[in-house]
C-alpha positions, 0 to 999 in steps of 0.5 A: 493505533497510537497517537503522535503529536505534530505542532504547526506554525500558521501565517505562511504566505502563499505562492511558490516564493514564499513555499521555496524559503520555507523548504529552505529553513527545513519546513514543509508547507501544508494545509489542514481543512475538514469538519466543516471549517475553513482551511488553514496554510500552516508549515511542519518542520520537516524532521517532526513529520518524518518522525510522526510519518515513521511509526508503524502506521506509516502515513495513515498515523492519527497525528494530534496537530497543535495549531495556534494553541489549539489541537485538532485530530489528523491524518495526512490526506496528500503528500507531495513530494519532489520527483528526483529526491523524493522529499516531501514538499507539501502535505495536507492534513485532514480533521476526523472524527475519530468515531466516524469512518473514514477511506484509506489506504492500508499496505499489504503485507504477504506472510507464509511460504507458498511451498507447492507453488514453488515446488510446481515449479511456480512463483508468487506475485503480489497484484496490489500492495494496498487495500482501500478501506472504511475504518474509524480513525482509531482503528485504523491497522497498520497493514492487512496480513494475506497468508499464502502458505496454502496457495497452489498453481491453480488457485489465485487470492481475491480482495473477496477471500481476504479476512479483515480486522472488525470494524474494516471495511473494503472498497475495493472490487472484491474479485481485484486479484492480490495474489496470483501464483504462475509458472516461471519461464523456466518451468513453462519452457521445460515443459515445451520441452518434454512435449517436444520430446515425447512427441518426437518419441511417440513418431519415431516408434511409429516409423519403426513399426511401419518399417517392421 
């Protein structure tokens, strides 16, 4: 994984006044605590997170943030945003040790066609998009592929039955469905249907014999 780089500025006030003006002036205020120190208010401008936050690893970016002169190396731990435009109004970053595991949460990401699910009249449906995991720091992937070229009607993926890159660990209960595959509404009342149908079909040879 890449490292990106984020300079901070210290000595915000704190309070939701002071937090308002900063948003104001195009920051965002934060926190950064970890490795046994105290924590530490600080603000990033708002278009140098979004940049940092906007590389393939998304928010598990390992980001080197310049604090008063010095660097320290962060990932964000917690977003805040704003309900209605979505903005991030607070973010903490946290201090790793780039050799010592840490949990996060990797997205999930679907490739293949799932051809005899859809030809059995069936569709896909992804359960969970993201995977918590153990992972260095610097190992961090940007996403966990799941291939489902093979899945049929009867066969759901589990987190067990998943293929993890070295060095990644799951934490998530191994038998949480990813994937499921099920018929549609379509394919479920088609088949009532034909039921129905032969059903109907089978009582009205019977009749007939008995006429006979």
């Amino acid at each position: 994984m890449s490292e990106v780089t984020l300079t901070a500025e210290t000595g915000r006030e704190h309070g939701t006044r002071p937090s308002r003006r900063i948003r104001r002036e195009g920051r965002v205020p934060g926190v950064v605590y970890g490795a046994g120190e105290e924590a530490v208010t600080l603000s990033v401008d708002r278009k140098e997170l979004r940049r940092v936050l906007s590389t393939d690893a998304g928010v598990n970016a390992l980001i080197t943030l310049q604090v008063d002169g010095e660097s320290h190396l962060t990932v964000v731990r917690e977003l805040q945003r704003h309900p209605v435009r979505r903005e991030v109004t607070h973010v903490d970053f946290l201090k790793v040790d780039p050799t010592a595991p840490i949990e996060v949460e990797v997205p999930i990401r679907l490739v293949g066609e799932a051809r005899q699910v859809s030809t059995s009249g069936g569709i896909t449906e992804q359960r969970i998009t993201v995977l918590k995991v153990l992972v260095r720091p610097d190992a961090i992937p940007d996403s966990i592929e799941v291939d489902i070229t093979d899945m049929t009607l009867d066969r759901s993926i589990l987190v067990g039955d998943l293929t993890l890159p070295d060095g990644v660990t799951s934490t998530t209960n191994p038998q949480q469905a990813v994937v499921t595959a099920e018929l549609t509404r379509a394919a479920v009342r088609a088949g009532s249907q034909d039921e129905e149908g032969e059903a109907g079909g089978d009582e009205g040879g019977g009749e007939a014999g008995a006429d006979e």
